[in-house]
N, C-alpha and C positions, 0 to 999 in steps of 0.2 A: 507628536510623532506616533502616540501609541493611538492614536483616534485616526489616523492614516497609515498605521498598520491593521487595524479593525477592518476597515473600512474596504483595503482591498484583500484580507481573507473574505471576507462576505462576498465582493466578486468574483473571486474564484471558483468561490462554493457553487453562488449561483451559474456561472459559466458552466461548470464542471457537472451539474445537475439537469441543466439543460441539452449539455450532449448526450449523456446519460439516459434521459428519456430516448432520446433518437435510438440512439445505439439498441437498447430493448426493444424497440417497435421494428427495427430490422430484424434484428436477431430471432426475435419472436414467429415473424413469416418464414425467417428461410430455415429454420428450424422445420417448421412443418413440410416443407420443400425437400429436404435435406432426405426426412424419414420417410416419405411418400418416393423420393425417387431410389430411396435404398431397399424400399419395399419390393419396387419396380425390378431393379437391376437383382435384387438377393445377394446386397451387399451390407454385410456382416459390418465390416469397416464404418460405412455410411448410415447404419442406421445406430451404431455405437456413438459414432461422432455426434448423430442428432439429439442422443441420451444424453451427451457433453454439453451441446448446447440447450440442453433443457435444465443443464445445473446453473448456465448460464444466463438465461434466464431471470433464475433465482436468484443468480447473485448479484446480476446490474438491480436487478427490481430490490434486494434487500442494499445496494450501497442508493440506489436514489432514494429510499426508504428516510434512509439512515441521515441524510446530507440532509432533508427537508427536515428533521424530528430533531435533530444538532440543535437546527438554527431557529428552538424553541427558546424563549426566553430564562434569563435565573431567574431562580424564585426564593425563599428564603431558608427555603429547606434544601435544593442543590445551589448554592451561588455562584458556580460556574455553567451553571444551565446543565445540556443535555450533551455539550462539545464531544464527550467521548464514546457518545455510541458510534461514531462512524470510526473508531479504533476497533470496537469491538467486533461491527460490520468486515472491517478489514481482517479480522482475524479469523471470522469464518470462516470470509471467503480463503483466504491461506488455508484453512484447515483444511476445508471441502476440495481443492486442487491437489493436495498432497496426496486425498482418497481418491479422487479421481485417477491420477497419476498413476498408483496404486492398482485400480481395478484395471486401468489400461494393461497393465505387465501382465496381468491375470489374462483377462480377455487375449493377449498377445500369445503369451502362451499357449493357450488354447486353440488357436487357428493355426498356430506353428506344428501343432501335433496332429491337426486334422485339417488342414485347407479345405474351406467352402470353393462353389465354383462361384467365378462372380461373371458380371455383364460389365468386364472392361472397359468399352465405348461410353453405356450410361454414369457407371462412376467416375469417367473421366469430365464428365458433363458436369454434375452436381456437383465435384468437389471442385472443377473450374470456377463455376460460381459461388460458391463458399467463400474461394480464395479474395474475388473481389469485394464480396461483401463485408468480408473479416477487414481487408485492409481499410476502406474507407471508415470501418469500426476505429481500428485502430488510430486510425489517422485522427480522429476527432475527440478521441480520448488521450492520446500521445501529452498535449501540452497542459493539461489540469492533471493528469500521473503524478507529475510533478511536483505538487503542490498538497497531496491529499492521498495519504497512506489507502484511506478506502475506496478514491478515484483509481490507485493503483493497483488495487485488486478486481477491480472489476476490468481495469488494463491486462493484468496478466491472464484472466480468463481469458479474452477476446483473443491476444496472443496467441494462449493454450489452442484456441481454434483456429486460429489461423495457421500456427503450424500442423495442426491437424489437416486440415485442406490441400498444404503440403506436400503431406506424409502422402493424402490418398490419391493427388495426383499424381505423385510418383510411383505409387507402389500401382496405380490403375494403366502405365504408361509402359511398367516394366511388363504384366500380366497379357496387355494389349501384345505385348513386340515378343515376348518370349514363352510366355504360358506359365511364367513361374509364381504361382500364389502367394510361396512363402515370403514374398516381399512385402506382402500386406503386414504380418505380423512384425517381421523385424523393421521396419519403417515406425510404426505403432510404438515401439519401446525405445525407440531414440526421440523421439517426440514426446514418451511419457518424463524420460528421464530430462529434457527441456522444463518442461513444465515442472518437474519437482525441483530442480533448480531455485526456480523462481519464485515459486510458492513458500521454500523451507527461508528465503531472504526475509519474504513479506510477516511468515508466522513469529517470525525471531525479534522482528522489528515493533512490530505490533507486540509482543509481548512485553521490550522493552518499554516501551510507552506506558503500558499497563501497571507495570512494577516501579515504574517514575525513574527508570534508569539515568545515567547522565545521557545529554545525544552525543549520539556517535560525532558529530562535527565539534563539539565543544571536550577541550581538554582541560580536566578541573585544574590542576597544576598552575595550569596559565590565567584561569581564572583569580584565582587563589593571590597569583602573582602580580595579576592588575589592576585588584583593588589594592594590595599595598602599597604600589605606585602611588598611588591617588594623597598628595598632600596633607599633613595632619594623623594620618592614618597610623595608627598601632599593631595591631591584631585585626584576624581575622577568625569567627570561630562560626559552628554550627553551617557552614556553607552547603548549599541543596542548588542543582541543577537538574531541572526536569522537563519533561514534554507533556502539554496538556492533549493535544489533541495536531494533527499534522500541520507543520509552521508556526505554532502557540508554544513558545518555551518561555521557564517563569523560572525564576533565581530567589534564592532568601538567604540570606546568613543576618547575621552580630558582628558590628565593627568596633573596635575600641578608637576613640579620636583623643586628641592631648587634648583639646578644645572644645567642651562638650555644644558650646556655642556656635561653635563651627558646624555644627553637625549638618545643619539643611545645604550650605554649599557643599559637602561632604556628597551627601547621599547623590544631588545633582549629578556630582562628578561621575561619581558610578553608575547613573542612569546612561550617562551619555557612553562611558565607557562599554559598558556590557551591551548597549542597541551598538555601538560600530563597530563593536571588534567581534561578539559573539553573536549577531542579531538575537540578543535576548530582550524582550519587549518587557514581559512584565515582571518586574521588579521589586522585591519587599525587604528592607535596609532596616536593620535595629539598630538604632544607637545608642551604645554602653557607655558608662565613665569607666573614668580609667580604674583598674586593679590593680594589686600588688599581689603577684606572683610566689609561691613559693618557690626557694632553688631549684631545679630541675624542672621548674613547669615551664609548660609553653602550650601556646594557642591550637586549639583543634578546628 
């Protein structure tokens, strides 16, 4: 089971790495597009957004970075390999969206107090095509998000620009039809506040990874509760539920059994338990003999 849970994270990875390449190799052209035709128009908006997708850039290029230099082998000095730099990857990219986020409200500001004049019709052009390019981004990175905390930050980037393409065809449709500028900036700060959204999920998440928190899907309680189910079983003590890296959770306690003999069908049991009720794969089971308690104690 756990050699065909391996087996298809590896294909995700790879999946999720090879859209990834795509995705940069877009992004990378219409970036330069984006700022040549904001150039063109003196559009404030459009060559910010190009600046976005130049963090963007960065950030698909540091998560496919990251997914390749993972899936470097253990060695004996890390024996879990390199799994968690694409947590780490994931947490820039969160960081970097929240400064983004951030410099948007500024920048926002900013044109709120002074509207540029812009070339309406051509921003309404480039940011038409952003919007397609962004989706088919999106689209191809949509189902490995899933799967891979730092596949999903370079999701949320693409996002972040796609509702930016949003923002600026609207805010280029309203300036067209009515001459009101100010729609560029307030458009700008309801897109930044999307984006921060989404970003402060991903920094939080990825943190808790980092700090081996319990996962949010697994409640220790019931954990706790279903190894004592398991036959034989006494106590339960020093119990740990963690995330190694996105879809990699690893479990370890101490079990006391009446049966010290028992113990390999014992641990069985709790493999089989913790992979179907918690999808917790890898598994590390101590088996105690029994103790004798003083009054008032009990199992931690």
């Amino acid at each position: 089971m756990a050699h065909d849970h391996d087996h298809a994270h590896d294909h995700h990875r790879d999946v999720g790495r090879r859209r990834l390449l795509i995705v940069l190799a877009f992004t990378a052209v219409y970036m330069v597009v984006e700022f040549v035709g904001g150039l063109m128009a003196n559009s404030l908006a459009l060559m910010a957004d190009a600046g976005h997708m130049l963090s963007d850039v960065a950030a698909l290029g540091l998560s496919a970075f990251a997914m390749w230099f993972a899936a470097r082998p253990a060695t004996e000095a890390r024996t879990y390999g390199w799994l968690r730099f694409e947590i780490l990857a994931a947490l820039i990219n969160g960081v970097t969206l929240v400064v983004i986020a951030l410099l948007i409200y500024w920048h926002a500001w900013r044109r709120l107090m002074d509207p540029p004049e812009v070339a309406g019709g051509l921003m309404l052009g480039v940011a038409s095509v952003g919007l397609l390019v962004n989706l088919m981004a999106a689209a191809m990175l949509h189902a490995s998000a899933g799967h891979s905390h730092n596949v999903r930050g370079a999701y949320l980037h693409v996002l972040g620009d796609l509702l930016g393409s949003v923002g600026a065809i609207g805010a280029a449709a309203v300036i067209l039809w009515t001459g009101w500028t100010p729609a560029d900036p307030i458009i700008s700060a309801v897109v930044a506040t999307l984006i921060l959204v989404g970003s402060w999920r991903l920094v939080r998440e990825s943190t808790d990874i980092l700090l081996e928190a319990v996962p949010r899907h697994v409640d220790l309680p019931e954990v706790r509760a279903a190894i004592l189910e398991v036959p034989r079983v006494e106590a339960v003590r020093d119990l740990h539920v963690w995330t190694l890296t996105s879809g990699f959770h690893a479990m370890s306690c101490h079990v006391q059994v009446r049966d010290p003999a028992a113990g390999q069908e014992v641990i069985r049991s709790i493999h089989e338990r913790m992979h179907h009720d918690f999808g917790i794969e890898h598994v590390t089971i101590q088996i105690d003999h029994p103790r004798i308690y003083r009054i008032g104690d009990e199992p931690v």
